[in-house]
mmCIF file of the N, C-alpha and C atoms, coordinates in Angstrom:
data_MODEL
# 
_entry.id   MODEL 
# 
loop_
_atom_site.group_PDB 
_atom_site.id 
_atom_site.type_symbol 
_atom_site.label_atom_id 
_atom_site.label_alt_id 
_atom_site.label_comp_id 
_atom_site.label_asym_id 
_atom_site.label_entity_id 
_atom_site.label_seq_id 
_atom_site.pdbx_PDB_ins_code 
_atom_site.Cartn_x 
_atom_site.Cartn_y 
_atom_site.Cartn_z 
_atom_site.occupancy 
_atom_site.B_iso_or_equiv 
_atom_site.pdbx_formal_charge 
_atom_site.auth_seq_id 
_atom_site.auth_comp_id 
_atom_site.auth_asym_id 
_atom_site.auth_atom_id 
_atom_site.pdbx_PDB_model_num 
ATOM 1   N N  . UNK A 1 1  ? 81.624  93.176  76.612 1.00 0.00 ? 1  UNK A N  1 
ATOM 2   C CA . UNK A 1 1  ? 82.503  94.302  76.807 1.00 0.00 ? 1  UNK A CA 1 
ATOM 3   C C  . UNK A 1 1  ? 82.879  94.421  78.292 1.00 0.00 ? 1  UNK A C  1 
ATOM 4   N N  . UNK A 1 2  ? 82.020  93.908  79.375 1.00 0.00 ? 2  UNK A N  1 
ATOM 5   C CA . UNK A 1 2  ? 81.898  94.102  80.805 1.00 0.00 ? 2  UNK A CA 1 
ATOM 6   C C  . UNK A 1 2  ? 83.240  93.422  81.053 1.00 0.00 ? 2  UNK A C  1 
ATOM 7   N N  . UNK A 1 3  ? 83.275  92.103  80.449 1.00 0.00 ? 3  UNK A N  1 
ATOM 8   C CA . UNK A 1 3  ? 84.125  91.180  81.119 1.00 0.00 ? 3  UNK A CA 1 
ATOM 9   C C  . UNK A 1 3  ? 85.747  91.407  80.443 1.00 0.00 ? 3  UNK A C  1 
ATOM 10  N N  . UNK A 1 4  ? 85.898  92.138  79.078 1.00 0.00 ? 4  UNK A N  1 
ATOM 11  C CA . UNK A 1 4  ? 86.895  92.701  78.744 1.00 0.00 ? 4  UNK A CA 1 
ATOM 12  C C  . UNK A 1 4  ? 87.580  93.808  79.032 1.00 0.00 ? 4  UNK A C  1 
ATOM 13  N N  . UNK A 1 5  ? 87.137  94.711  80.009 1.00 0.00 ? 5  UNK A N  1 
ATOM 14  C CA . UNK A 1 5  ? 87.056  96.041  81.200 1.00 0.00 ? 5  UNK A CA 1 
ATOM 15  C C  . UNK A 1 5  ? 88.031  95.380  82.211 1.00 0.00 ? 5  UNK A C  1 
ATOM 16  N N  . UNK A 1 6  ? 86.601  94.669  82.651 1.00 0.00 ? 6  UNK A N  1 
ATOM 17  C CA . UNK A 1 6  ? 87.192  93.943  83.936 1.00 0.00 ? 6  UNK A CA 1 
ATOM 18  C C  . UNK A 1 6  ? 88.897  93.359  83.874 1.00 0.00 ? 6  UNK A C  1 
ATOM 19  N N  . UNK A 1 7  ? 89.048  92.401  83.072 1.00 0.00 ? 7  UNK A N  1 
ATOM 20  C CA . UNK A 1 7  ? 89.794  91.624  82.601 1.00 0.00 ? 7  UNK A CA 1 
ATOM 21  C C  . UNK A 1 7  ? 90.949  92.348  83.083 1.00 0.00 ? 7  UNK A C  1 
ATOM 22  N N  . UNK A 1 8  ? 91.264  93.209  81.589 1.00 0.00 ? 8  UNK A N  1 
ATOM 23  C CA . UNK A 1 8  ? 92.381  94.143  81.911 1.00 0.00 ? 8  UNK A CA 1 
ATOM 24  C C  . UNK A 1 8  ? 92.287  95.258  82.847 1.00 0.00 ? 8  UNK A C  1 
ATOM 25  N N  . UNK A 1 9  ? 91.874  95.326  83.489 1.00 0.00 ? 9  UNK A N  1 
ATOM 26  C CA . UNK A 1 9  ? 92.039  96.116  84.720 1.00 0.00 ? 9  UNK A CA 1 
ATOM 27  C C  . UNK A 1 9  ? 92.815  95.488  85.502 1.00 0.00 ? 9  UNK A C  1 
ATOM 28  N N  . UNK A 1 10 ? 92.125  93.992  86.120 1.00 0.00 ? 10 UNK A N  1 
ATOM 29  C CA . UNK A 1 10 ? 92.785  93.125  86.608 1.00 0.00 ? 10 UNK A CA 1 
ATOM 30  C C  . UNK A 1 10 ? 94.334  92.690  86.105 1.00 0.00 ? 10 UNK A C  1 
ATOM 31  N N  . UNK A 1 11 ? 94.187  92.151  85.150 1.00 0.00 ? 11 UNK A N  1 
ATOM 32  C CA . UNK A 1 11 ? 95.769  92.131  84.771 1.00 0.00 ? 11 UNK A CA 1 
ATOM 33  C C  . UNK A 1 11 ? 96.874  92.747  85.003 1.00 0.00 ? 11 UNK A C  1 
ATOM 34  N N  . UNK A 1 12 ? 95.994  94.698  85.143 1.00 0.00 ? 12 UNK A N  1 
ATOM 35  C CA . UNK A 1 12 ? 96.629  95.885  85.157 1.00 0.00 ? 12 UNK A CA 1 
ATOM 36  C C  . UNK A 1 12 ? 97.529  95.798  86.608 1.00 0.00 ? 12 UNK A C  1 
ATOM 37  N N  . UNK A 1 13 ? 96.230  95.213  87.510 1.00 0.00 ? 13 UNK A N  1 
ATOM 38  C CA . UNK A 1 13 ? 96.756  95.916  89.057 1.00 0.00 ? 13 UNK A CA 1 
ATOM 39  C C  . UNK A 1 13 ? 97.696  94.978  89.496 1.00 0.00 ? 13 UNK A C  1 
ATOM 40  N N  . UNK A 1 14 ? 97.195  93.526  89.069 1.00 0.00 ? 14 UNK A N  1 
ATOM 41  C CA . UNK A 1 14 ? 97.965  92.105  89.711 1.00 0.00 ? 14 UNK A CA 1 
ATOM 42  C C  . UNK A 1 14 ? 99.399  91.964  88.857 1.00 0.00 ? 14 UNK A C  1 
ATOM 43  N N  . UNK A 1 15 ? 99.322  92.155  88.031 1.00 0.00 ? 15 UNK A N  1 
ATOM 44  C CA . UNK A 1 15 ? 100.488 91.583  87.491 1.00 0.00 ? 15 UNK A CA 1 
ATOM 45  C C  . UNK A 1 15 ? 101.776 92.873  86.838 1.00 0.00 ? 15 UNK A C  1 
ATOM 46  N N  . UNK A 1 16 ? 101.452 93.973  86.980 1.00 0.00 ? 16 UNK A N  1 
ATOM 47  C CA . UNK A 1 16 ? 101.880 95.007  87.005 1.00 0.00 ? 16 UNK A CA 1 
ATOM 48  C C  . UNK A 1 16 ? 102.341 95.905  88.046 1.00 0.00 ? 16 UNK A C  1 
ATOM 49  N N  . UNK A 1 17 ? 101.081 96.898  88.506 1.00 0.00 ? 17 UNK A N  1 
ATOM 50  C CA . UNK A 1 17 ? 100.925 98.065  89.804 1.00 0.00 ? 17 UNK A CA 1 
ATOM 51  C C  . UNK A 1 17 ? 101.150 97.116  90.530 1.00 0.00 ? 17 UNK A C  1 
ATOM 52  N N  . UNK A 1 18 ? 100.996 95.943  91.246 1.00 0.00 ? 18 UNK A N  1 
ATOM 53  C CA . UNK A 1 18 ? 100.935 95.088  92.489 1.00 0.00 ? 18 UNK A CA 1 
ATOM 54  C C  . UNK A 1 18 ? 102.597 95.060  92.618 1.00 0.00 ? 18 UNK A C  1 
ATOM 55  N N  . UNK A 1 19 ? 103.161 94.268  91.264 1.00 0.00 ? 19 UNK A N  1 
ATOM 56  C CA . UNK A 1 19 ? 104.743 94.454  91.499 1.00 0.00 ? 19 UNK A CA 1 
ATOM 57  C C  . UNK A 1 19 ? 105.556 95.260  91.028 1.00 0.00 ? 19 UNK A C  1 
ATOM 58  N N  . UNK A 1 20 ? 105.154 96.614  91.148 1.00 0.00 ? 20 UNK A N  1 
ATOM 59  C CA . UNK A 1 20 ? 105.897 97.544  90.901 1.00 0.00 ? 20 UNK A CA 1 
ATOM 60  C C  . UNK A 1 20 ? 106.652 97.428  89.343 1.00 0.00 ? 20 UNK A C  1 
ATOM 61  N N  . UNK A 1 21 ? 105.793 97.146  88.534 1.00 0.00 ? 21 UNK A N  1 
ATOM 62  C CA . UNK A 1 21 ? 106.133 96.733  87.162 1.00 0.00 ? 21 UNK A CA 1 
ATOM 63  C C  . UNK A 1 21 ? 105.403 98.650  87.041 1.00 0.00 ? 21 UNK A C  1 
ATOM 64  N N  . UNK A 1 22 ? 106.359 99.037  85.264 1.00 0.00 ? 22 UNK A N  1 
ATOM 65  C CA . UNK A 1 22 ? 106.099 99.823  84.980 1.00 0.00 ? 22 UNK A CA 1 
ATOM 66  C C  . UNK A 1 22 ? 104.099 99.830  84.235 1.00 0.00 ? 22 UNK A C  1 
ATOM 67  N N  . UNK A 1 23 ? 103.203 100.860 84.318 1.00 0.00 ? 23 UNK A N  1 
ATOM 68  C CA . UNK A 1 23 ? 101.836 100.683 83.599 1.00 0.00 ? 23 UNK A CA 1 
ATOM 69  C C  . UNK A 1 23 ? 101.914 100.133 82.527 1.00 0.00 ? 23 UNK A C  1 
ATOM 70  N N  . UNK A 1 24 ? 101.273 99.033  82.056 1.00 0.00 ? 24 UNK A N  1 
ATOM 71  C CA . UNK A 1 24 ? 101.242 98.564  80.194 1.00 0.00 ? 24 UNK A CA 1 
ATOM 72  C C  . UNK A 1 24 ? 99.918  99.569  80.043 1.00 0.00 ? 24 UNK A C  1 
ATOM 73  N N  . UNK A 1 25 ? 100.425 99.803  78.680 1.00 0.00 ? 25 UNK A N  1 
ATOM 74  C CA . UNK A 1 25 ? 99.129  100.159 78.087 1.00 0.00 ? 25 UNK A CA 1 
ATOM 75  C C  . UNK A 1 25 ? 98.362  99.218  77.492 1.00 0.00 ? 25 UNK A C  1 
ATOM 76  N N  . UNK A 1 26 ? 96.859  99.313  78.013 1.00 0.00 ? 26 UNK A N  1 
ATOM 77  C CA . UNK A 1 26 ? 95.253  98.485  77.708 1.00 0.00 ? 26 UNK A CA 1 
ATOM 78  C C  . UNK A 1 26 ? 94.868  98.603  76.217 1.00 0.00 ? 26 UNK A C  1 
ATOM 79  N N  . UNK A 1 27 ? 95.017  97.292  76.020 1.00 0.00 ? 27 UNK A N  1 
ATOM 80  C CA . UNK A 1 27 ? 94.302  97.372  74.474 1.00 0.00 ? 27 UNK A CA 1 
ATOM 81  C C  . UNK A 1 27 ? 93.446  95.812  74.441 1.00 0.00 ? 27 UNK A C  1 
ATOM 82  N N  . UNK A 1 28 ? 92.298  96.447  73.673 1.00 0.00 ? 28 UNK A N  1 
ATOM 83  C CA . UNK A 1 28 ? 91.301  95.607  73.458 1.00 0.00 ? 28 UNK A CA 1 
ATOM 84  C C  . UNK A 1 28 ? 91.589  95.301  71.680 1.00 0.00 ? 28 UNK A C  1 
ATOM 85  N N  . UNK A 1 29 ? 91.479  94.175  71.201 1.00 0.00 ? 29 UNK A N  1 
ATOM 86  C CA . UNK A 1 29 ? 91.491  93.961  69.974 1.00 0.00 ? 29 UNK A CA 1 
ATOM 87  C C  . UNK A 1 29 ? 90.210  93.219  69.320 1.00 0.00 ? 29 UNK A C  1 
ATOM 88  N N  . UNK A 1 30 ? 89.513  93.568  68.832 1.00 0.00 ? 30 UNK A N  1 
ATOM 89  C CA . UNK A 1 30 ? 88.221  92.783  67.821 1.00 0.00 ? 30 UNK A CA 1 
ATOM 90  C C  . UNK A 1 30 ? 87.970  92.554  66.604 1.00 0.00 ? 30 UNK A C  1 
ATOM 91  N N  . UNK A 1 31 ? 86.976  92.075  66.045 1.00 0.00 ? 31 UNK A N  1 
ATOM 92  C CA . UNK A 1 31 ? 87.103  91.437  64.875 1.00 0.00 ? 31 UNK A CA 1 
ATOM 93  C C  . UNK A 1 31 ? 86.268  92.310  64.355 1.00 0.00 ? 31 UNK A C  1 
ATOM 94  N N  . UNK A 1 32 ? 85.476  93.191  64.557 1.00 0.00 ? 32 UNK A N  1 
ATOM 95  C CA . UNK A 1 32 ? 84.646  94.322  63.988 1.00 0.00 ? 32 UNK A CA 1 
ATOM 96  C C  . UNK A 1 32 ? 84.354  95.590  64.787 1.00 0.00 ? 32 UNK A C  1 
ATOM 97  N N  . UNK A 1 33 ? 84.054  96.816  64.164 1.00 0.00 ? 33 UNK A N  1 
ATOM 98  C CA . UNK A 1 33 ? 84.308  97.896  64.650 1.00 0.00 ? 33 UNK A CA 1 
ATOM 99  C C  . UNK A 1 33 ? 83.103  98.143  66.063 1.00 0.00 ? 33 UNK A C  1 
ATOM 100 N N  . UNK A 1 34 ? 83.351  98.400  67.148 1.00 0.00 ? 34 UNK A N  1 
ATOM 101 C CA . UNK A 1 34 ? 82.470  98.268  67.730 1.00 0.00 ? 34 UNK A CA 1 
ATOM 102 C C  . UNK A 1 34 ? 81.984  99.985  68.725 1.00 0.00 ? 34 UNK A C  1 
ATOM 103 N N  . UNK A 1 35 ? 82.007  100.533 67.422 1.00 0.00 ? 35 UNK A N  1 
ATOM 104 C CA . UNK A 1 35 ? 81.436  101.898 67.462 1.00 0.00 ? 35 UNK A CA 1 
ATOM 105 C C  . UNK A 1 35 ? 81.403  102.801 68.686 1.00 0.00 ? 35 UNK A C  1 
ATOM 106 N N  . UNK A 1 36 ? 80.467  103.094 69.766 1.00 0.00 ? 36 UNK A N  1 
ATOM 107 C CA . UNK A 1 36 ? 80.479  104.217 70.614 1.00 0.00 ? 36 UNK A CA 1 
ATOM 108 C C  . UNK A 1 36 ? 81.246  103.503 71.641 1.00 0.00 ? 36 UNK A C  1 
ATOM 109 N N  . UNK A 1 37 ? 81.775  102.151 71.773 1.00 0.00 ? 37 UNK A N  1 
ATOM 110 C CA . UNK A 1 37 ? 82.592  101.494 72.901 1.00 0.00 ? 37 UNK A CA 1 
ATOM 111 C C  . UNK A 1 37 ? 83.682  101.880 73.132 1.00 0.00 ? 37 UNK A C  1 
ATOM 112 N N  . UNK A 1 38 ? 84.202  102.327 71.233 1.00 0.00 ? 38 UNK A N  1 
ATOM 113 C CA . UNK A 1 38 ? 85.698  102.960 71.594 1.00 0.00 ? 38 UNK A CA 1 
ATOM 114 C C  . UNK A 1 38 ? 86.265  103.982 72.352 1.00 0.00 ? 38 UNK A C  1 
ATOM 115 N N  . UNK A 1 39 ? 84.500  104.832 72.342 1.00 0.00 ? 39 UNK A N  1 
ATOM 116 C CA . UNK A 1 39 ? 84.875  105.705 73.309 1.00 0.00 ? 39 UNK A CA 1 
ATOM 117 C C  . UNK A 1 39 ? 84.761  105.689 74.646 1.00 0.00 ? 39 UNK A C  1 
ATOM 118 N N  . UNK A 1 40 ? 84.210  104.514 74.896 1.00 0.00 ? 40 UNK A N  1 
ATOM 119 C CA . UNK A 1 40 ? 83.957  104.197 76.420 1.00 0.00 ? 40 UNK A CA 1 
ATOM 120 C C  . UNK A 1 40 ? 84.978  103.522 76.645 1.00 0.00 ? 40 UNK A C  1 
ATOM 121 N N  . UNK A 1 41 ? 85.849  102.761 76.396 1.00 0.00 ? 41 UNK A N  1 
ATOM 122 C CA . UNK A 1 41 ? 86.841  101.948 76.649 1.00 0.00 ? 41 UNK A CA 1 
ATOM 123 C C  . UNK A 1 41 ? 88.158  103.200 76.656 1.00 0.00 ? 41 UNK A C  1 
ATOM 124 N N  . UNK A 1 42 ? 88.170  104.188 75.714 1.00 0.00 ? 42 UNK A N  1 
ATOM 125 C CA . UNK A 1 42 ? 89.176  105.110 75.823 1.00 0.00 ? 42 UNK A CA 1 
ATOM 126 C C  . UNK A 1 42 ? 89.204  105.825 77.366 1.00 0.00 ? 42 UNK A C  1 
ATOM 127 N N  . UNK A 1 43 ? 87.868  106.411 77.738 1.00 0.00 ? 43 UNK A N  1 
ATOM 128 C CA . UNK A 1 43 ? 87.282  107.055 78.821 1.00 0.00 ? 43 UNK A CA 1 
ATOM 129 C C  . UNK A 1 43 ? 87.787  106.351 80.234 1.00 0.00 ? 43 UNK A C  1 
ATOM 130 N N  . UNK A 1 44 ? 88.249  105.171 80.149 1.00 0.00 ? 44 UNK A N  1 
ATOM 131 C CA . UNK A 1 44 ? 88.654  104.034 81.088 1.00 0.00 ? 44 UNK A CA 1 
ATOM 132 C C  . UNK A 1 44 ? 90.412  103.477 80.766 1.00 0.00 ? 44 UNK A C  1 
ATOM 133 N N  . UNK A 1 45 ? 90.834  104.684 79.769 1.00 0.00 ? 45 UNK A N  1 
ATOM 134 C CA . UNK A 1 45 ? 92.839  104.463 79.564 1.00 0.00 ? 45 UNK A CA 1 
ATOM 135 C C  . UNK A 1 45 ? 92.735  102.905 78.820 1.00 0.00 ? 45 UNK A C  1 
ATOM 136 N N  . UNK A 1 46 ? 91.654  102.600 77.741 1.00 0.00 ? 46 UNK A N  1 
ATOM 137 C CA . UNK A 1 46 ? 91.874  101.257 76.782 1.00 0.00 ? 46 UNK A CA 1 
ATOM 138 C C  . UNK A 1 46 ? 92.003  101.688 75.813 1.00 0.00 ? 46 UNK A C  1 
ATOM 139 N N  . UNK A 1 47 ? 93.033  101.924 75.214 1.00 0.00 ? 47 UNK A N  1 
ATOM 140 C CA . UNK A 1 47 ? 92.765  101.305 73.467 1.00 0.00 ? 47 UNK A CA 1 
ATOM 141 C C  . UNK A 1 47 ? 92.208  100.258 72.717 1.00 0.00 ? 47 UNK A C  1 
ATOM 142 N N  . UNK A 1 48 ? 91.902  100.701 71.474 1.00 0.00 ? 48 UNK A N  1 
ATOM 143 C CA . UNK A 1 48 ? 90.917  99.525  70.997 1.00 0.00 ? 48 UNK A CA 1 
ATOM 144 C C  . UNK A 1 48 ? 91.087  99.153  69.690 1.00 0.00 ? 48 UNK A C  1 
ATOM 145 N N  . UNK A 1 49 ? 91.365  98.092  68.522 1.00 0.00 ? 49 UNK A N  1 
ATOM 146 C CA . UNK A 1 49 ? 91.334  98.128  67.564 1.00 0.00 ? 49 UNK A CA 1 
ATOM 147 C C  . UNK A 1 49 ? 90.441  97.272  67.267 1.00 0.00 ? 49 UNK A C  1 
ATOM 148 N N  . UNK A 1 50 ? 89.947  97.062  65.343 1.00 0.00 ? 50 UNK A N  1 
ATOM 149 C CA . UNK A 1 50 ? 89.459  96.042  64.920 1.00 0.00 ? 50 UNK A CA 1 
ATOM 150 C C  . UNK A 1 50 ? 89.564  95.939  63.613 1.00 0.00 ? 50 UNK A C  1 
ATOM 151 N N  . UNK A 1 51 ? 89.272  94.741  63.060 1.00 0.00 ? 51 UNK A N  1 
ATOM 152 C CA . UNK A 1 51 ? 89.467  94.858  61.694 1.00 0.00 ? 51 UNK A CA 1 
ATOM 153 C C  . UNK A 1 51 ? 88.295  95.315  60.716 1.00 0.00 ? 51 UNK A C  1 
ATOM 154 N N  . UNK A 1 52 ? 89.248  95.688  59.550 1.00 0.00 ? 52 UNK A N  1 
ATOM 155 C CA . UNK A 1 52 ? 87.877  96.859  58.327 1.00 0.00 ? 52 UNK A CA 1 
ATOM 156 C C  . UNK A 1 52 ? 88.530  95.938  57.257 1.00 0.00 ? 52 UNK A C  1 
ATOM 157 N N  . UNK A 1 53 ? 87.834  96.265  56.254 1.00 0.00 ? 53 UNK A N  1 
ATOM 158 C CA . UNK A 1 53 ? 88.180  95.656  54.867 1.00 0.00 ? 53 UNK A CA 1 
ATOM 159 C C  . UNK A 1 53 ? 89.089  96.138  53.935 1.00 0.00 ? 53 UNK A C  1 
ATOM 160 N N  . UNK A 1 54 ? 90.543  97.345  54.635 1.00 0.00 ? 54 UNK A N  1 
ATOM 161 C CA . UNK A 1 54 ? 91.149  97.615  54.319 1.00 0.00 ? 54 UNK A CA 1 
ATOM 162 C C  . UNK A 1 54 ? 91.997  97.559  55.378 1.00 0.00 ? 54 UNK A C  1 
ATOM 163 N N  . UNK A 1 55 ? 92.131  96.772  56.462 1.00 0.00 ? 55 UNK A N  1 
ATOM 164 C CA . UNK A 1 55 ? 93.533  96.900  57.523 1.00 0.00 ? 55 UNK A CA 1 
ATOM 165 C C  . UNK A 1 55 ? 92.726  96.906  58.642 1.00 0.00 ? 55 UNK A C  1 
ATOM 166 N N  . UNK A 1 56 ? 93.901  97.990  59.652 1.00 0.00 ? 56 UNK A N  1 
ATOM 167 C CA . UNK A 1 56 ? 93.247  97.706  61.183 1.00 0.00 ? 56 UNK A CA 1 
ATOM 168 C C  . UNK A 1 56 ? 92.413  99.108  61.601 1.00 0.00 ? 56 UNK A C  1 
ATOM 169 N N  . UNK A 1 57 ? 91.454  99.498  62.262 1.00 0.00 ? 57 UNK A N  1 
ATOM 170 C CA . UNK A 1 57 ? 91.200  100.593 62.653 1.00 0.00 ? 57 UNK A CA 1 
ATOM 171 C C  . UNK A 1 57 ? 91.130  100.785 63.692 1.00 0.00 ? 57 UNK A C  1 
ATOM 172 N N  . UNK A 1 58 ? 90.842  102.140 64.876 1.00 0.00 ? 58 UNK A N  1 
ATOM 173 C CA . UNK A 1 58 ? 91.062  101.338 66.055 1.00 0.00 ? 58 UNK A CA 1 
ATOM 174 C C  . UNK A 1 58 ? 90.642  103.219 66.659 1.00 0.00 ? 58 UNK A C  1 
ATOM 175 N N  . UNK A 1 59 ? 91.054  103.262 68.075 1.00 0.00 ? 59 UNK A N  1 
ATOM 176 C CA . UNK A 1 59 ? 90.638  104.376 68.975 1.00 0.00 ? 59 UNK A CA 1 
ATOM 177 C C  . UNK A 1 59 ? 91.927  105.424 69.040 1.00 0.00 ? 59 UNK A C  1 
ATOM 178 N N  . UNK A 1 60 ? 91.571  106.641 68.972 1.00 0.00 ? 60 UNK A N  1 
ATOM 179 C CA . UNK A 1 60 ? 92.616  107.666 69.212 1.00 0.00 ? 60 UNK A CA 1 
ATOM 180 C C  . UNK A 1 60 ? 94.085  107.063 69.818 1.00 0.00 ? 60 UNK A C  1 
ATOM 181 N N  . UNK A 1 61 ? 93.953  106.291 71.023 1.00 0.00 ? 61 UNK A N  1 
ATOM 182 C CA . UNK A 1 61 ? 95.406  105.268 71.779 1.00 0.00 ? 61 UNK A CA 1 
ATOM 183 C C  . UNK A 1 61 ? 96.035  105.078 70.843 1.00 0.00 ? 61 UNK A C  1 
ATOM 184 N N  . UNK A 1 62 ? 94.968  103.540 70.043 1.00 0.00 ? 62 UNK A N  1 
ATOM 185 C CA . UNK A 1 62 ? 95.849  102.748 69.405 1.00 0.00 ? 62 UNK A CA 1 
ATOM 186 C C  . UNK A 1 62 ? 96.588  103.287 68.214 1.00 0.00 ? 62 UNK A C  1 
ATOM 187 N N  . UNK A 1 63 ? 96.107  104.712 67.394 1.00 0.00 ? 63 UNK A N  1 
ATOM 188 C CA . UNK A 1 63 ? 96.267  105.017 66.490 1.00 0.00 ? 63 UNK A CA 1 
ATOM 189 C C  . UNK A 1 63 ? 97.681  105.741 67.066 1.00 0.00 ? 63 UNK A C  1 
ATOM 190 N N  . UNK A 1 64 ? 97.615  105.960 68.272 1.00 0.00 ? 64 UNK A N  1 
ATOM 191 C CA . UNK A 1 64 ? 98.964  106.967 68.865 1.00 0.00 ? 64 UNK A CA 1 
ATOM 192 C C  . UNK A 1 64 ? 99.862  105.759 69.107 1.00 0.00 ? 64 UNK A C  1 
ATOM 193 N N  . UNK A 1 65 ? 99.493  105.086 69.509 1.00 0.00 ? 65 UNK A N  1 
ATOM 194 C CA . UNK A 1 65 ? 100.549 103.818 70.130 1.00 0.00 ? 65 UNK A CA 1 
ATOM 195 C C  . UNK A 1 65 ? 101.113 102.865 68.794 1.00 0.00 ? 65 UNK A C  1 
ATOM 196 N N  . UNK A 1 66 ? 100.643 103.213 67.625 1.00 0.00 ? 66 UNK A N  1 
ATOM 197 C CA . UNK A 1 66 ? 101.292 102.689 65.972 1.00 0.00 ? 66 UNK A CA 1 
ATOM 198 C C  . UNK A 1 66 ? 100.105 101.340 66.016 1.00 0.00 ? 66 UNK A C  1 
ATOM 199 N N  . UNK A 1 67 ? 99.370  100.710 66.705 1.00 0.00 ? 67 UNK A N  1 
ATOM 200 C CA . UNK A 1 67 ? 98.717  99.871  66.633 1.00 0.00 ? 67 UNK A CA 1 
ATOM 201 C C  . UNK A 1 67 ? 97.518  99.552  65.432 1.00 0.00 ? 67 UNK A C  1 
ATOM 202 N N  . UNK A 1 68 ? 97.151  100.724 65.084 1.00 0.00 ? 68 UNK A N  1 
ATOM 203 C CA . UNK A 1 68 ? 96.162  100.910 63.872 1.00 0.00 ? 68 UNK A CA 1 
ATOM 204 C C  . UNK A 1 68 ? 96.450  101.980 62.762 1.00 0.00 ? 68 UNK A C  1 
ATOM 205 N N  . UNK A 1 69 ? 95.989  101.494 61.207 1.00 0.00 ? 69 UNK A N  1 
ATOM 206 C CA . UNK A 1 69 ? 95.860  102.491 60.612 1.00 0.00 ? 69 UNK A CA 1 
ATOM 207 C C  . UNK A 1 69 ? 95.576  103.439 60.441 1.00 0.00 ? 69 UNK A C  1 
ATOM 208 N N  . UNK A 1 70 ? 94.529  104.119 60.878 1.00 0.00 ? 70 UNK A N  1 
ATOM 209 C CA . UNK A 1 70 ? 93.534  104.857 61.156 1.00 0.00 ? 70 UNK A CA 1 
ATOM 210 C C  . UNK A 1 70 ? 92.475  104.952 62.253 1.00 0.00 ? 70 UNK A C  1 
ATOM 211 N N  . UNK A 1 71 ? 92.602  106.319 62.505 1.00 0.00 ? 71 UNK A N  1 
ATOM 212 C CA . UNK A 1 71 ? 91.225  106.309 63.790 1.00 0.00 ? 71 UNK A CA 1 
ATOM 213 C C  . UNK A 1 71 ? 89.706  106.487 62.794 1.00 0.00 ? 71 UNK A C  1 
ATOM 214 N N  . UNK A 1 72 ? 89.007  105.500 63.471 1.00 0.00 ? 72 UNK A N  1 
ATOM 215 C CA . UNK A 1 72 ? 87.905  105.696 63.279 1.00 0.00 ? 72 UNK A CA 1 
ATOM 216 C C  . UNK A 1 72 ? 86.518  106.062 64.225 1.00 0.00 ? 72 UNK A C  1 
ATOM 217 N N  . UNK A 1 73 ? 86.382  107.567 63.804 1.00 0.00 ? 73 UNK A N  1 
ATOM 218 C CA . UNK A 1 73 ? 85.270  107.779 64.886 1.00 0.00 ? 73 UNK A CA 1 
ATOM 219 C C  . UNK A 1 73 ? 84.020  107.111 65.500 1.00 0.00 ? 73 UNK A C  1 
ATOM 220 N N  . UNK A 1 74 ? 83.248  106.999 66.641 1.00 0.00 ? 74 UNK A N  1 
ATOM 221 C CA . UNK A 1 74 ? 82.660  106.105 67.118 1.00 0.00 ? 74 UNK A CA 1 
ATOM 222 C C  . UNK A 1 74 ? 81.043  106.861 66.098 1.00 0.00 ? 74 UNK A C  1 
ATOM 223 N N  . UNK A 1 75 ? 80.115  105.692 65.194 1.00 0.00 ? 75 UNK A N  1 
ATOM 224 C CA . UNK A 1 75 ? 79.063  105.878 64.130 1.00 0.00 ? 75 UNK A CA 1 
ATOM 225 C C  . UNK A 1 75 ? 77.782  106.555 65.750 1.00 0.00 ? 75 UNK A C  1 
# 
């Protein structure tokens, strides 16, 4: 999770804020729900999705940004 923080942060400042590019919004995508992270990754401006056995689910963002079906709260 450390190095997926990092990551897009970086991406954020260099290839964006650095050239006066408008903010993208941060999204993390996974292959399973990865519970109280969503809220730590939200807490830090990431959205987050992953897949369920009915579609995509994902963090308050992604559910605002059309990215997921449903929010699913962190277990």
């Amino acid at each position: 999770m450390r190095e997926a923080v990092g990551q897009l942060l970086e991406y954020r400042h260099f290839y964006y804020l650095q050239k006066g590019r408008p903010e993208p919004h941060l999204l993390g995508l996974f292959s399973e729900s990865i519970g109280a992270y969503a809220d730590y990754l939200e807490a830090h401006g990431i959205g987050s999705i992953w897949r369920t056995s009915d579609g995509w689910a994902g963090s308050a963002s992604a559910v605002k940004w059309g990215m997921a079906d449903a929010h699913e709260p962190a277990h």
